[in-house]
C-alpha positions as CSV (number, residue, x, y, z in Angstrom):
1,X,91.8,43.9,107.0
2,X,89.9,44.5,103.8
3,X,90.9,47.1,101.8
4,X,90.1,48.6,98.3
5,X,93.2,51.2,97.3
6,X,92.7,53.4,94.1
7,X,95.4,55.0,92.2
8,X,96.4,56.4,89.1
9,X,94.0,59.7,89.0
10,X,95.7,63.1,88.3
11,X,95.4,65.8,86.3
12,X,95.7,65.1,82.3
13,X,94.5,67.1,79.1
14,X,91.8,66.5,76.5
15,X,91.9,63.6,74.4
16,X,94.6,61.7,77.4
17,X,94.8,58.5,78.6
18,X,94.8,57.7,82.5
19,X,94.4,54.1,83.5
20,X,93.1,53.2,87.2
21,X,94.1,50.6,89.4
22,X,92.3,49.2,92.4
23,X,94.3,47.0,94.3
24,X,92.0,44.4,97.0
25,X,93.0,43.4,100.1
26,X,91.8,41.0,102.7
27,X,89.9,39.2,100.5
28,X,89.6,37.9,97.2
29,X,88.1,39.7,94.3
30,X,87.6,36.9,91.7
31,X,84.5,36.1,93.9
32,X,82.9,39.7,94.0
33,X,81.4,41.9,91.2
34,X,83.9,44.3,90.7
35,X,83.0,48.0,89.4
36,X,84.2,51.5,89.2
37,X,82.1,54.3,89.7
38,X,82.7,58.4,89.7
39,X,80.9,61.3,91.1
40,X,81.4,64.5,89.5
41,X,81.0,68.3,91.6
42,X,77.5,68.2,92.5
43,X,76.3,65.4,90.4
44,X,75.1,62.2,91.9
45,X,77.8,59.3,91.9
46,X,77.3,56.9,88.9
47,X,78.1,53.8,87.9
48,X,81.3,53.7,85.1
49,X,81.8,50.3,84.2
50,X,81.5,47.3,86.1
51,X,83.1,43.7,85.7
52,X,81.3,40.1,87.2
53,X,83.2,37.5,88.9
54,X,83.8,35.9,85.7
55,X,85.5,38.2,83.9
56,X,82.6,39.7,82.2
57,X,81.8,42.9,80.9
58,X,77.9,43.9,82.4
59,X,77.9,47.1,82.7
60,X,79.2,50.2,80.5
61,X,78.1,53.4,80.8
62,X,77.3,54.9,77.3
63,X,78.7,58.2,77.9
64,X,82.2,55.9,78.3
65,X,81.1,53.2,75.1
66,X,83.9,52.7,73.0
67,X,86.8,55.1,75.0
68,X,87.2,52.9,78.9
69,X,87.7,49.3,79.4
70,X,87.7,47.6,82.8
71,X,89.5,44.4,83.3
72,X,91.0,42.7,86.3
73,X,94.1,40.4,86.8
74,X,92.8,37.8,89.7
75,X,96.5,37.0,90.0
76,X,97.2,40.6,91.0
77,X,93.7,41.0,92.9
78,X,93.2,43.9,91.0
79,X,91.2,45.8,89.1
80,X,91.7,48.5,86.1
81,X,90.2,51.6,84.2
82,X,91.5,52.1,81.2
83,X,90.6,55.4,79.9
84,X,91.1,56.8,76.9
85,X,90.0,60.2,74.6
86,X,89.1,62.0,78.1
87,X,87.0,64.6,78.0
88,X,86.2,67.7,80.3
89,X,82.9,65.6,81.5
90,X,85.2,62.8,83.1
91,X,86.7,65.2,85.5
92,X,85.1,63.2,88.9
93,X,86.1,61.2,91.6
94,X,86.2,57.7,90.7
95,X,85.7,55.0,93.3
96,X,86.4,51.3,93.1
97,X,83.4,48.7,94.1
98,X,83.4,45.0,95.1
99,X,80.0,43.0,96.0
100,X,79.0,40.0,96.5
101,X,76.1,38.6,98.3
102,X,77.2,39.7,101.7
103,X,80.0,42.3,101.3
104,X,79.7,45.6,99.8
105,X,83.4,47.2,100.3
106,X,84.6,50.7,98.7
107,X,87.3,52.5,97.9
108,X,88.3,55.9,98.9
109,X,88.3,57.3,95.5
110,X,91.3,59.0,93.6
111,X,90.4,62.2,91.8
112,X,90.9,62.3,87.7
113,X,90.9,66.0,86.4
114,X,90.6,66.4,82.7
115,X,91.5,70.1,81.7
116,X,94.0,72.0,79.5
């Protein structure tokens, strides 16, 4: 059964640090593009940060330049979000992505709320 399971969200102040895991199952994600969106309250869901089969960096929002970093451990089949100097306009939903030419799987999101 393939499976994408987020987790690490939660609640964390201003200037925090939160790093998100999404652990694959039923297949294996060193062959898919791996990527993490979010989706704020009424905002369309956008893409974060994404990672290609390889292990490299393609995709970084700018809004995120320079405070998350996503990496993956193949060994692990997993995926992280490192996140760092949060701000009030992270608060979303993020989801976890994998695609490859035939499979597009997602996660069911884990909430990150960034408030004091």
């Amino acid at each position: 059964q393939v499976q994408l399971v987020e987790s690490g969200g939660g609640l964390v102040q201003p200037g925090g640090s939160l790093r998100l895991s999404c652990a694959a199952s039923g297949f294996t994600l060193s062959s898919y593009v791996m990527s993490w969106y979010r989706q704020a309250p009424g905002k369309d869901r956008e893409l974060v940060a994404r990672i290609t089969s390889i292990g490299n960096i393609s995709n970084l929002a700018d809004s995120v330049k320079g405070r998350f970093t996503i990496s993956k451990d193949n060994a692990r089949n997993t995926v992280y979000l490192q996140m760092n100097s949060l701000k009030s306009e992270d608060t979303a939903v993020y989801y976890c992505n994998a695609r490859n030419w035939e499979n597009d799987y997602w996660g069911q999101g884990t909430q990150v709320t960034v408030s004091s």
